[in-house]
Each structure stands twice: as C-alpha cells, then as structure tokens.
C-alpha positions as CSV (number, residue, x, y, z in Angstrom):
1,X,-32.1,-21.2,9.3
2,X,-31.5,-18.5,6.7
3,X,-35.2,-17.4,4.7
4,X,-34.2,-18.5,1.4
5,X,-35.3,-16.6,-1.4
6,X,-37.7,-18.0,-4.1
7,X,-37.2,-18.1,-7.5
8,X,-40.4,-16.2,-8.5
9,X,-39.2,-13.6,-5.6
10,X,-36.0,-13.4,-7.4
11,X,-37.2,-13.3,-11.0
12,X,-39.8,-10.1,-10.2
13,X,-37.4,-8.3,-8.7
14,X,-35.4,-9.2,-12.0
15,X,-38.7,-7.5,-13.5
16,X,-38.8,-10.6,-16.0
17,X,-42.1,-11.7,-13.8
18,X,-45.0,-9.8,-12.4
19,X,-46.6,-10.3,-9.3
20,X,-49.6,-11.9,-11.4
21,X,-47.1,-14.4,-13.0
22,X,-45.4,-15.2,-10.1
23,X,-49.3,-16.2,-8.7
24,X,-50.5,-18.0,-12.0
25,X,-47.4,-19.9,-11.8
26,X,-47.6,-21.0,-8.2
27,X,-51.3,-22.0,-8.8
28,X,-50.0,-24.5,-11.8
29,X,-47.7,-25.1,-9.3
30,X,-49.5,-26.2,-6.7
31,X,-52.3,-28.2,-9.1
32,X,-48.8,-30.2,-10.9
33,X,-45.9,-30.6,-8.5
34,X,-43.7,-28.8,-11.5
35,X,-41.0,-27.0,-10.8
36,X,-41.4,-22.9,-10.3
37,X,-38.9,-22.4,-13.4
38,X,-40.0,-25.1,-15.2
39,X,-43.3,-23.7,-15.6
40,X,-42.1,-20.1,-16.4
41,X,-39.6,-21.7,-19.4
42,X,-42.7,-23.8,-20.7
43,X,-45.2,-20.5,-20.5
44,X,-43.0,-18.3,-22.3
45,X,-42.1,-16.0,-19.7
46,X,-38.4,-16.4,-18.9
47,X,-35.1,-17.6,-20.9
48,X,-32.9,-20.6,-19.3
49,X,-30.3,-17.7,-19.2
50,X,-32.6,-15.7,-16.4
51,X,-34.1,-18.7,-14.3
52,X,-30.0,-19.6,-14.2
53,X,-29.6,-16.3,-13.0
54,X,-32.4,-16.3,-10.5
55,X,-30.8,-19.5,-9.5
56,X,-27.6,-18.2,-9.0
57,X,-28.7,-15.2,-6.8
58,X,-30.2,-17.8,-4.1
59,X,-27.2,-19.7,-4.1
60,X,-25.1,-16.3,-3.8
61,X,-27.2,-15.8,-0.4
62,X,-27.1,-19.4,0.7
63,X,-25.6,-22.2,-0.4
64,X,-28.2,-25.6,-1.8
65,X,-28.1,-28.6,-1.8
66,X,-28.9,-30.4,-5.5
67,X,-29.4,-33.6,-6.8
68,X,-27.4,-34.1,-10.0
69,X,-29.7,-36.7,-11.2
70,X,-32.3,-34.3,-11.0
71,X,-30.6,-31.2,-11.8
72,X,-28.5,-32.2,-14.9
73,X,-25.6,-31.5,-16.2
74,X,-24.5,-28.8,-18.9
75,X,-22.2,-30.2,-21.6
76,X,-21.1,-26.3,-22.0
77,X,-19.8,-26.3,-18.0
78,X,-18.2,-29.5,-18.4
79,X,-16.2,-28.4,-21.5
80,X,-15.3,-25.2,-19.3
81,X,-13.9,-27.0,-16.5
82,X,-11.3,-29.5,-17.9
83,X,-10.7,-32.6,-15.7
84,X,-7.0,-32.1,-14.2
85,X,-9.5,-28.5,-12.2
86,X,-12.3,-30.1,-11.2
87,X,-10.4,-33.5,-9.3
88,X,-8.0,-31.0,-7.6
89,X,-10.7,-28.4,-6.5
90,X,-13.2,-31.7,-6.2
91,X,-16.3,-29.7,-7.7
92,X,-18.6,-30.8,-10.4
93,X,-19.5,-28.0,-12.8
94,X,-23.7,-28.2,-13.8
95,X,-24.4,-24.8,-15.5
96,X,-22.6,-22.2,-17.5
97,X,-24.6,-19.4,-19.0
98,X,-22.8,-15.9,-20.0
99,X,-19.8,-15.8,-17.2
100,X,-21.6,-17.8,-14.9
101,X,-20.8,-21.1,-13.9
102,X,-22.6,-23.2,-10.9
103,X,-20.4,-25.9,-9.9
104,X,-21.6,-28.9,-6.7
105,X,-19.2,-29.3,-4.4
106,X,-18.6,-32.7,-1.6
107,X,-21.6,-31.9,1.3
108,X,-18.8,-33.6,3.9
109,X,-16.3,-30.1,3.3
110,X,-13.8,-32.6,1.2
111,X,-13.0,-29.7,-1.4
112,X,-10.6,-27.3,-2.4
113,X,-11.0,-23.4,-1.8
114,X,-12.5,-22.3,-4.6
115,X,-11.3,-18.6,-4.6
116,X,-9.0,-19.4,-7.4
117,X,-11.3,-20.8,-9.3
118,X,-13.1,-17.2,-10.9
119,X,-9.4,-16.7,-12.4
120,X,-8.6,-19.7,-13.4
121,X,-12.0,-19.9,-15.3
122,X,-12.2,-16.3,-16.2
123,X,-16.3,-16.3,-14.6
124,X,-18.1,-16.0,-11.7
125,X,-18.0,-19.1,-9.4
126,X,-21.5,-20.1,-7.9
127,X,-21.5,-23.0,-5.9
128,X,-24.0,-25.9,-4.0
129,X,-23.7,-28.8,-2.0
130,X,-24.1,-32.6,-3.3
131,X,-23.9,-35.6,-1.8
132,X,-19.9,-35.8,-2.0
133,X,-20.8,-39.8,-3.3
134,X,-22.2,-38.5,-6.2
135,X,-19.9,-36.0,-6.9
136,X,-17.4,-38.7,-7.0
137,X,-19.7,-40.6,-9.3
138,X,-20.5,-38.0,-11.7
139,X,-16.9,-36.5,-11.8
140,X,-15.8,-40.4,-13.0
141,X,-18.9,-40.3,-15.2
142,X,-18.3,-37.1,-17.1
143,X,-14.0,-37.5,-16.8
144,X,-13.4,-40.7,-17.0
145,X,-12.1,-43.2,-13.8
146,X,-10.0,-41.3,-11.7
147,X,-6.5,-43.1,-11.6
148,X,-5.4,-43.8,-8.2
C-alpha cells in the first residue's frame, strides 16, 4: 500500500507548521483522539483554506476514503455543483475553497470520468472514495429524490 502523507507532513512542508507544531499537536493528539487539523484550526496555527489544501495534496497522491457524516458537507461546493452534474458524473461535492473543489465519488467504480469535470466547473477537481450508499443518500439529501 502507498505511504500516505500526513497532514502535519504536508502542512510543514507548506511552511504554515514547524516541526515543533507538528509535535505539540500530535501530543494533544495522542492525549484527545482530535483530529490533526482540528487541533491546528482550534490553536491558531492554520486557516480552513490551508488544512483544505493540505487535504487536497494527500488526496492528489492517493485517493481516501471519507465518511460524509463525519466529514461534512460545504454549502459553497454544493451551490458550485448544480444537481443535473453531480447525478450524471455521480460525485458528491464536500469542499470548495479558492479553485478547489473535493468531491466523494461511489467506492464500487459506479461513476462518470471526471476529466470534464475541471472545465465544466472552471477548478481543480480533487476527488475520494465513499461508500457509493451514502453517496446516493446524500446526493438525494442535498438535491432532492432522484426521479426515476
């Protein structure tokens, strides 16, 4: 399996983090089952806008899986993405900061190419695996029922 980058890897070699940061928040880390980022945005020393970009770098060098429920879902990516693109590509967008936009796509492969997809939205395309049930879910949640 691939060595995926961390996010406190990514982030110092951003030079948003030091390699004193990056221990001080893996301590709280360890002591409160918090997430990396989470910690940073609380202590000050990142913007939503870099841990985003952090994020998007690891999925640039391997493709994750996420949890919607846990991840969350932008109202900015959603209104980005209108309903008639993201049924035919089958992708559910989460993020969008600057021209970046992190949309989950089906784990089972049942999606469209997503190549046309930086065009058609006029920003970069980063994309992660879901559980293609709850992409179905969410895409009804956010959209509205699909009509069969």
């Amino acid at each position: 399996m691939q060595n995926v980058p961390k996010i406190g890897q990514i982030l110092r070699e951003m030079g948003i983090l030091t390699d004193g940061d990056v221990a001080e928040i893996l301590e709280q880390q360890e002591r409160t089952g918090r997430r990396f980022g989470q910690i940073a945005l609380a202590w000050g020393l990142a913007t939503p806008e870099q841990i985003w970009t952090a994020w998007s770098k690891q999925l640039a060098e391997h493709e994750q899986r996420v949890d919607v429920d846990e991840v969350g879902i932008d109202t900015r990516a959603v209104e980005r993405v209108s309903s008639v693109v993201a049924r035919f590509y089958h992708v559910l967008p989460l993020r969008l900061w600057g021209d970046n936009l992190v949309v989950a796509v089906p784990d089972n492969g049942d999606h469209g190419s997503l190549d046309d997809l930086p065009i058609l939205l006029d920003c970069q395309v980063h994309s992660c695996l879901c559980d293609a049930q709850q992409v179905d879910e969410y895409l009804d949640r956010v959209y509205g029922l699909a009509v069969a």
